[in-house]
N, C-alpha and C positions, 0 to 999 in steps of 0.2 A: 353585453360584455361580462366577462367572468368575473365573479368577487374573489375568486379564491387568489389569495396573494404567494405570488411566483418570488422565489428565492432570486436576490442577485448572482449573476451569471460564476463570481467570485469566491462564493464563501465555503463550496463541497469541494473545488481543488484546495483553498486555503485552510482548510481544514483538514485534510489528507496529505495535503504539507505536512502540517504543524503535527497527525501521528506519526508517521512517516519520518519524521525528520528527527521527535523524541524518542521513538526505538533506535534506529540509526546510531544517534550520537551517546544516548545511553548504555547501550553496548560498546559502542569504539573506546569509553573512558570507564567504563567498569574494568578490572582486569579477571574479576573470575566469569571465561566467557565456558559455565557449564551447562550442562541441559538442563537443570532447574530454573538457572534466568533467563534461557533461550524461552522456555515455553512462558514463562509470566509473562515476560517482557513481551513476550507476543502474541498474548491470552488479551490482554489489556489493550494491545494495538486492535486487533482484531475483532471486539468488542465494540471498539467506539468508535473504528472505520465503517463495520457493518452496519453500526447503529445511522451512522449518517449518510450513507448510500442508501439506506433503506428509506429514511426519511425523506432525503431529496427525488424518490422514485416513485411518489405517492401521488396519488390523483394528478393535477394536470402542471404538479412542480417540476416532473421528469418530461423529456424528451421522447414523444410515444415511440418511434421507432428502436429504443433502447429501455425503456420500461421492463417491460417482462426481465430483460435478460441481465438489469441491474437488481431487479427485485431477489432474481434469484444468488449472483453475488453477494447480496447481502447476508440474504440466509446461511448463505457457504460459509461467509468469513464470522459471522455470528456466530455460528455452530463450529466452526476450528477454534474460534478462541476461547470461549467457552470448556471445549473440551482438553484446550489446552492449561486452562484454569484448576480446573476439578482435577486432574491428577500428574500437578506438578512435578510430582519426584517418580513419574513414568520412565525419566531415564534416554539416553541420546536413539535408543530404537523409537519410542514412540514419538518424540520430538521430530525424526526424521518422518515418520507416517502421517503426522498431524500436518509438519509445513509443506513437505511434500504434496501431497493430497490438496489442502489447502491453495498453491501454487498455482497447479496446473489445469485445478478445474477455474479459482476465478479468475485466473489471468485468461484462460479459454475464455470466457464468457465476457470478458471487458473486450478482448480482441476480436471476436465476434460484432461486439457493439459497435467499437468502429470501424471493421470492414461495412457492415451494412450503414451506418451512416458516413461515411466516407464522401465527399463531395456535396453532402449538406449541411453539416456541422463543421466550423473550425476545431473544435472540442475533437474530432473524433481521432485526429493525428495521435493527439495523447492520449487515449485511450487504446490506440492500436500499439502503443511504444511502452506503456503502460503493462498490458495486456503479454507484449513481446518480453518484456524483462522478469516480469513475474512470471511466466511459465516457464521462463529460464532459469530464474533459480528453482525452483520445483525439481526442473531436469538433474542439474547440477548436485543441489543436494540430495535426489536418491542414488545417484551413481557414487557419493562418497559410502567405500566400506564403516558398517557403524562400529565395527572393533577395532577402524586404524590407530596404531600407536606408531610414532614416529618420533625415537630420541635425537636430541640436536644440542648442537654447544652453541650458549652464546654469549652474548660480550662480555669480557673480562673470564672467559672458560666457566660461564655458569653454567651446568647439564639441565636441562628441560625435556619433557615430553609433548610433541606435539601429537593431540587427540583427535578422532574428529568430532566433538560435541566443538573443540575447539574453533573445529575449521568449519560446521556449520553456523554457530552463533553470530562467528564473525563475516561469514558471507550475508546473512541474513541481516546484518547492522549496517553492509556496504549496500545493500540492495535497499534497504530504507533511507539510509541517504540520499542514492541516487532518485530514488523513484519518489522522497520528499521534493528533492529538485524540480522535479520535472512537475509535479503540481504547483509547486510556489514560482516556476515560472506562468503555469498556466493559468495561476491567478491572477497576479499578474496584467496580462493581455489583457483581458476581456476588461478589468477595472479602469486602466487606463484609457484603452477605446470608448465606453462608458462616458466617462469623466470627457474626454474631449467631443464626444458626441452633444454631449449636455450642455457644452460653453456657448456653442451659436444660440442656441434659445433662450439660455439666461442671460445673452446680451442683450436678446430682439424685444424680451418681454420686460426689460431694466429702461430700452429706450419707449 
């Protein structure tokens, strides 16, 4: 039997919650949503998602038939956040090229993971939904023009400009919401099944 100690089934979604969930709502209540906090704010998500996707994909803590293709997600979202770190004030074009890019290669590669484990992982629903939602924002934000300006009146006749650094930031805070959810649900599952798997034997070995 192997020494090497296997993560609980819980702690890489509950964890990708809990980034997920701090871009997200960090963004929805900041109100300056420019391309300098889109890229920090998701320099820093990006970093310490990759950093724990790459960790849980190591020797025999990952799921071999999704190894390789989490390993290299790692490095994806490692290297966009990072790049998104080092030149902050790059501006709503390069914020668009960073998340974009970022997006659609590892939402590719998580969707990937769970089409091929599909039917032997419960894990891989999320991972295919996962996978489906982040290569949709990808889409979404490179199809916004990066010089939209859009004036608008609003309550009580105040004039505003809507931008699209505006209307990137704040898709990008909808989309870690959502896709926090969908981890903290999937943590969730597996912890509770767990927990009631373990009550019959800690009754059998108490009697």
């Amino acid at each position: 039997m192997s020494s090497t100690p296997r993560l609980a089934p819980w702690i890489v979604p509950a964890g990708r919650a809990l980034f997920a969930l701090a871009l997200g709502l960090l963004i929805t209540f900041v109100a300056d949503h420019s391309a300098p906090l889109g890229l920090v704010s998701f320099g820093i998500f990006a970093v310490l998602t990759g950093a724990l996707i790459g960790a849980a994909s190591i020797g025999s803590r990952a799921e071999p038939v999704a190894r390789g293709a989490f390993l290299a997600q790692a490095a994806v979202t490692v290297v966009a956040g990072i790049a998104a770190l080092v030149l902050p004030l790059g501006g709503v074009h390069y914020l668009v090229l960073v998340l974009s890019g970022w997006a659609i290669i590892a939402g590719g590669l998580e969707l990937v993971s769970g089409l091929r484990a599909r039917g032997r992982l419960r894990v891989a629903a999320d991972w295919i939904i996962s996978g489906v939602i982040t290569v949709a924002l990808g889409i979404v934000v490179l199809v916004i023009p990066p010089d939209l300006t859009i004036p608008f009146v609003g309550q009580k006749g105040v004039a505003g400009v809507l931008t699209s650094s505006v209307i990137v930031v704040g898709i990008l805070g909808f989309w870690g919401i959502l896709d926090g959810v969908l981890w903290g649900i999937s943590a969730a599952s597996p912890r509770s099944q767990a927990a009631r798997a373990s009550a019959p034997s800690e009754k059998a070995s108490a009697s």
